[in-house]
Structure formats: C-alpha cells, structure tokens
C-alpha positions as CSV (number, residue, x, y, z in Angstrom):
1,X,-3.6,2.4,-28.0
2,X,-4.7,0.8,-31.0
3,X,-3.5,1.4,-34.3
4,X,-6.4,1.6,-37.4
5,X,-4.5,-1.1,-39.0
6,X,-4.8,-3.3,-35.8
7,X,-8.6,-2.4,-35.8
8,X,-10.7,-5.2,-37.5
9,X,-12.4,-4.0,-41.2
10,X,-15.7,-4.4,-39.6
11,X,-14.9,-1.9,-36.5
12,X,-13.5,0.5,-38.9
13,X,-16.4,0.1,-41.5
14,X,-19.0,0.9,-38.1
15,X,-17.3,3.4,-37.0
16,X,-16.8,5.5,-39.9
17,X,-19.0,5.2,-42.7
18,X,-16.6,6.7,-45.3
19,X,-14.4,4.0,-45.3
20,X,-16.9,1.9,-47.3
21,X,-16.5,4.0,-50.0
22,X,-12.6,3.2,-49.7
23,X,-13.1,-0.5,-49.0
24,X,-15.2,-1.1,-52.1
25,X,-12.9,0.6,-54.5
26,X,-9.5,-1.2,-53.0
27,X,-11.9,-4.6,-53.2
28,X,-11.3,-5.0,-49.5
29,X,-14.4,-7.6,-47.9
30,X,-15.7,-5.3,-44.9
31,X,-19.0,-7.2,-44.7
32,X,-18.3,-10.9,-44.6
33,X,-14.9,-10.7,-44.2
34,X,-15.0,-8.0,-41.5
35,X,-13.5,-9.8,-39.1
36,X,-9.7,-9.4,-40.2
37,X,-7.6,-7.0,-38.8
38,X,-6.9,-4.1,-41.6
39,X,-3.1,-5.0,-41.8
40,X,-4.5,-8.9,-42.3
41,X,-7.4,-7.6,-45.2
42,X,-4.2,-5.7,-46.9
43,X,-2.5,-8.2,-47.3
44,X,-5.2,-11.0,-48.1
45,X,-6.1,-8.5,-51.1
46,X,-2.7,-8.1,-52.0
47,X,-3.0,-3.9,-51.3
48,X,0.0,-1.6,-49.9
49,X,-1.3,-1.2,-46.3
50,X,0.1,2.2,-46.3
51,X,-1.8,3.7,-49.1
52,X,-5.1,2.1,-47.7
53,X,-4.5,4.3,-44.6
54,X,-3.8,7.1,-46.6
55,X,-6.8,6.7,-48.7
56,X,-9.4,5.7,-45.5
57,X,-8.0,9.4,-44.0
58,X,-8.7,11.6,-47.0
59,X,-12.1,10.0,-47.2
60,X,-12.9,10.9,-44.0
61,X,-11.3,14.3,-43.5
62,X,-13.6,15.2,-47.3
63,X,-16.4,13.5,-45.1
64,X,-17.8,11.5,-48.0
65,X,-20.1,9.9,-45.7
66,X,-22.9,7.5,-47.1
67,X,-25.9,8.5,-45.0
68,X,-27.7,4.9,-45.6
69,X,-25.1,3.2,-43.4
70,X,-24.9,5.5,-40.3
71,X,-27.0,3.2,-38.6
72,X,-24.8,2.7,-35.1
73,X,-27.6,4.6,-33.1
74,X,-31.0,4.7,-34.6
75,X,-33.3,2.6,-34.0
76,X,-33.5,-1.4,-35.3
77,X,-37.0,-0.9,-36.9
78,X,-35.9,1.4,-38.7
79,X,-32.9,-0.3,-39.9
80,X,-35.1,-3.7,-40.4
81,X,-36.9,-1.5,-42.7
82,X,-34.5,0.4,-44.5
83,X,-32.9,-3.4,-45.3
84,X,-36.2,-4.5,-46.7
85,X,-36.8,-1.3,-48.6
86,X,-33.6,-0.5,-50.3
87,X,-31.5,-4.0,-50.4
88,X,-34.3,-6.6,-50.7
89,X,-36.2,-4.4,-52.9
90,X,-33.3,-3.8,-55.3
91,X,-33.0,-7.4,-55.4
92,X,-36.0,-8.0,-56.2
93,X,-35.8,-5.6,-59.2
94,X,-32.3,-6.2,-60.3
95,X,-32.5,-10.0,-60.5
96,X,-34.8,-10.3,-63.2
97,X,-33.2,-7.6,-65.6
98,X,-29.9,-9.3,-64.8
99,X,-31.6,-12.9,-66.1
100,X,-32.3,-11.2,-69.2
101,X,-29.2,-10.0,-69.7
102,X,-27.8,-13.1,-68.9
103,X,-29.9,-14.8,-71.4
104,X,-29.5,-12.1,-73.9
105,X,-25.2,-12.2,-73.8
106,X,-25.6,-15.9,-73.7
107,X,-27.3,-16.2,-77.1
108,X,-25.2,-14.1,-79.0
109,X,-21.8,-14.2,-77.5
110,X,-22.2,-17.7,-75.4
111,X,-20.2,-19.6,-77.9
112,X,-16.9,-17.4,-77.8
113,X,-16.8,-16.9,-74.4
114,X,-18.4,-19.9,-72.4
115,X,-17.5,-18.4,-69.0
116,X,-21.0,-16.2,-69.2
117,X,-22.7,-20.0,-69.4
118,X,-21.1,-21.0,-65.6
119,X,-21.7,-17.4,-64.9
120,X,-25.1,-17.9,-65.5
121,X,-25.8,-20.7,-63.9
122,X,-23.7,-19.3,-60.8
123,X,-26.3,-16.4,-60.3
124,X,-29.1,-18.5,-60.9
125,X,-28.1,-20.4,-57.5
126,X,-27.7,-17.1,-55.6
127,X,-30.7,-15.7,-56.9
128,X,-32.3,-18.5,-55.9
129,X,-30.3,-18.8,-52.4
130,X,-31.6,-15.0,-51.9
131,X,-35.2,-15.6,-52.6
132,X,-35.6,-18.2,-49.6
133,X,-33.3,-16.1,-47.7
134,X,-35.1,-12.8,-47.2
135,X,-38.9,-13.4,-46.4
136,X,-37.1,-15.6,-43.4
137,X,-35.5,-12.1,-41.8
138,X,-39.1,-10.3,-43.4
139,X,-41.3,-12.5,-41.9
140,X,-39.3,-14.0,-38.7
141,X,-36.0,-12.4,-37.9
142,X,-37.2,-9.0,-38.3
143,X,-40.3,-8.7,-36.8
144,X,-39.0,-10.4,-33.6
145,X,-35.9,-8.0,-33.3
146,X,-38.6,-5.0,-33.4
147,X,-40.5,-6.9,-30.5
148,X,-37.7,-7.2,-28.8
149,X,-36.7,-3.8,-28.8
150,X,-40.0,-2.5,-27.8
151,X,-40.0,-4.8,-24.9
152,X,-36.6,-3.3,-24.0
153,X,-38.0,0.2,-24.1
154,X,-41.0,-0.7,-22.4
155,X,-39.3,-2.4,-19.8
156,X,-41.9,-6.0,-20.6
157,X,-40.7,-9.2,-20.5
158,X,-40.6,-10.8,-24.2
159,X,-41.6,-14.3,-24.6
160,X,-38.7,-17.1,-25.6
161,X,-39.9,-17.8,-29.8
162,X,-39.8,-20.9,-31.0
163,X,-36.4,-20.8,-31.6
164,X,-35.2,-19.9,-28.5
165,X,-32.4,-17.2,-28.4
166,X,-32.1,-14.9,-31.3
167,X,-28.3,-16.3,-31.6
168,X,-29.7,-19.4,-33.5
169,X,-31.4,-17.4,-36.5
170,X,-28.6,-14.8,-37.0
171,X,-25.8,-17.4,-37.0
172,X,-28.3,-18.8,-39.8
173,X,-28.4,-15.6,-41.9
174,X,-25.0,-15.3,-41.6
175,X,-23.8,-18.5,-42.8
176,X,-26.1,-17.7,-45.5
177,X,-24.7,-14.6,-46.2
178,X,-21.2,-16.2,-46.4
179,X,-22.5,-18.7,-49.4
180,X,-23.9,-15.7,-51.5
181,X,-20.6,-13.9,-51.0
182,X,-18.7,-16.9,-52.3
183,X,-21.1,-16.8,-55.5
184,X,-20.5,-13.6,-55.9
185,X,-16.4,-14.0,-55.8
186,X,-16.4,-16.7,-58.4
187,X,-19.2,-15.0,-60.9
188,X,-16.4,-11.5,-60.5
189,X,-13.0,-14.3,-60.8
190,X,-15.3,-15.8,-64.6
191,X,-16.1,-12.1,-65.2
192,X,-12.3,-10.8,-64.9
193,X,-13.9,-8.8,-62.5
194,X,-16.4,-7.2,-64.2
195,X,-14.4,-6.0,-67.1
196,X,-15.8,-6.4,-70.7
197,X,-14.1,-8.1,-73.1
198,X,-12.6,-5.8,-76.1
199,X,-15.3,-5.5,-78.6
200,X,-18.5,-6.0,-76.2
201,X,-21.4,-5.3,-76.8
202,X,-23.6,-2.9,-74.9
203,X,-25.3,-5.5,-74.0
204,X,-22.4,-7.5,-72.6
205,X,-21.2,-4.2,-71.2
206,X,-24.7,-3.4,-69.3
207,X,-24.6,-7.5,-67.7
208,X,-21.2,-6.8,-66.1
209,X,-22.0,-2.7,-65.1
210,X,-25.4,-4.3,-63.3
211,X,-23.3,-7.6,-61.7
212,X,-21.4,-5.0,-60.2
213,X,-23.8,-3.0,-59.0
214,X,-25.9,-6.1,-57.7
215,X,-22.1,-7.2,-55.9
216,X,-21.4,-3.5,-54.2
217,X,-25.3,-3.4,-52.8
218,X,-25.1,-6.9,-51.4
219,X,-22.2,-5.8,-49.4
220,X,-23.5,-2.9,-48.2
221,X,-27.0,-5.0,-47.6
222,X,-24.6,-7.8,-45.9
223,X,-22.6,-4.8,-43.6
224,X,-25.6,-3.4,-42.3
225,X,-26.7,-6.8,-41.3
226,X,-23.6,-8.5,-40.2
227,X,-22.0,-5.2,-38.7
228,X,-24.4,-3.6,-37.3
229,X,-28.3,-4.9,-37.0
230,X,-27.6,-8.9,-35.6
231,X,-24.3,-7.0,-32.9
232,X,-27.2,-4.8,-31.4
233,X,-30.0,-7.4,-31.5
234,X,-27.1,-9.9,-29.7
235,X,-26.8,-7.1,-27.0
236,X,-30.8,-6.3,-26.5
237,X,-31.4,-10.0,-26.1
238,X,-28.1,-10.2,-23.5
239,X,-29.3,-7.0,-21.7
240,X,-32.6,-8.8,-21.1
C-alpha cells in the first residue's frame, strides 16, 4: 500500500483539505508544484519529513478543514464560479492597493532598500500576466467546461470549439500559472520572505502582510484549478 509520503502533494492536498493549511505554513508548493511526491517536496523545501507527517495528521484529526477547497464532488459550475468570485475578484481588489503600497514604500524607503524597486517592477509583470490571464478562463475556458458538463448530464453531444480538445486551453492556463508562481518566488526571495526590515514602517509592514496574502490566495486559486477543476474537465471530455 502506499505510504502518504509516497503520495504526490497534489493527491494529498485533494484528498484532504486540511493539509493546505499545513502546506502553506511549512512553504511546501501543493499547487504548481503538486506533482512531487511528499518525501521529494520535503526535501526540495529543506523540511524534516517526519514532522510534516506529524503535522498533516494533527490537522486532520482537529479537522481544520477549509470549506472553499472541498470541491472533489460538486459540481464544475459551481467551482468555475466560486474561482471567478473569490480568487479573480480578490485580484482584482488587491492589485491596485498593493500598487499603492508599492508606490508609497518606494518613495520613502526606495533609496535604502532598492530590492522594493525590482520588487515592484516584478508584480507589475504578474499583475499584468494575471489581467490577460483570467477573462480567457471567464469568457472561454469556463463557460465551455459548464457546457460540457451539461451535455454530460444530458446525455447531448457537445460540439468540438474552436480549439478542439479542452487539453489545448488548460495546458495554456497552466503554463501560465507556472510563470505567475515563479514571480511570486522571486518577489518572496527580494522580500526575505515577507519579513519587514527592523524599523518598518506600517506602511512597509502593510506591503509585505498584503504580498503575502495575495501569494497564499493565488495558491489556493492555482490548487483548485490545477488540482481539481482542469483533472475533472480532462475526464468529462475523455468520458465523452
């Protein structure tokens, strides 16, 4: 039988929704990174194996369970929707007050540390890489999953779209997805992930508490995507 540690991050993340929780606070990539075996994601982040374990079975047996990503069973419109609604939407909202903050920090503490310049500059490009990302799932992607699945339940035959097999836009998105990771990682490396230098600002101190924020919903926004909506769209169009 196989061991949890021989399970892949992603299976373990689907599965049970509680080890998110773990995941994010060890630092451990269960969204693009998903596919590595748990002993392999340990190791990669440079964290005892056997306290990871330890940690992902007190989590579950206090069943701190985050509602938002038990999504294995319900339906894909619904999770379509959710994505739109809670992820896109908070990007939408966040981005801008994290410009300003941006701009803000820069001004006054740009000089002494010029890190928050590249910074800067590196969440322009994702912010920018996110804004031509979304409407294409919104307005495409989406929408053609949920026709799918109501041809499925309908038992209809669903016309081929323009781009053929659904395979073709979701290895899109995720390729995407990998480059707005990668931003990510380097903005948290310049950021000494997310800490505050001594003598910050609140200011300074509100920039990195909302980076981090913006990084722990994109992963979630990225898992439910990655791990669990494009798998189950894979399987409708197979089935069909």
């Amino acid at each position: 039988m196989e061991t949890l540690a021989e399970k892949t991050v992603r299976e373990i993340a689907v599965k049970d929704p509680s080890s998110v929780r773990v995941f994010e606070s060890l630092g451990i990539d269960y969204c693009c990174g998903g596919k590595r075996r748990l002993s392999d994601a340990c190791t990669h982040a440079n964290i005892d194996l056997t306290y990871t374990l330890n940690q992902l079975r007190s989590a579950k047996q206090k069943e701190q369970i985050l509602p938002a990503d038990d999504w294995s069973e319900k339906p894909l419109s619904k999770l379509a929707a959710f994505i739109v609604d809670a992820h896109h939407e908070f990007v939408r909202r966040e981005t801008p007050r994290i410009e300003g903050l941006f701009a803000k920090v820069l001004a006054r503490h740009g000089q002494a540390h010029p890190e928050i310049a590249r910074a800067q500059e590196l969440f322009a490009a994702l912010s920018q890489e996110l804004t031509n990302h979304m409407p294409k799932e919104e307005r495409i992607l989406f929408p053609y999953i949920e026709r799918m699945e109501q041809a499925a339940a309908s038992g209809a035959t669903l016309p081929k779209p323009f781009f053929e097999t659904v395979q073709r836009p979701i290895a899109t998105m995720m390729a995407e997805h990998d480059d707005a990771g990668a931003l990510l990682g380097q903005i948290r490396l310049l950021a000494n992930n997310f800490t505050p230098p001594d003598g910050a600002c609140p200011t300074f101190m509100a920039l990195y508490r909302a980076l981090e924020d913006f990084e722990r919903d994109l992963h979630r926004h990225v898992h439910l995507e990655n791990n669990i909506l494009f798998p189950r769209a894979l399987e409708l169009e197979n089935a069909a």
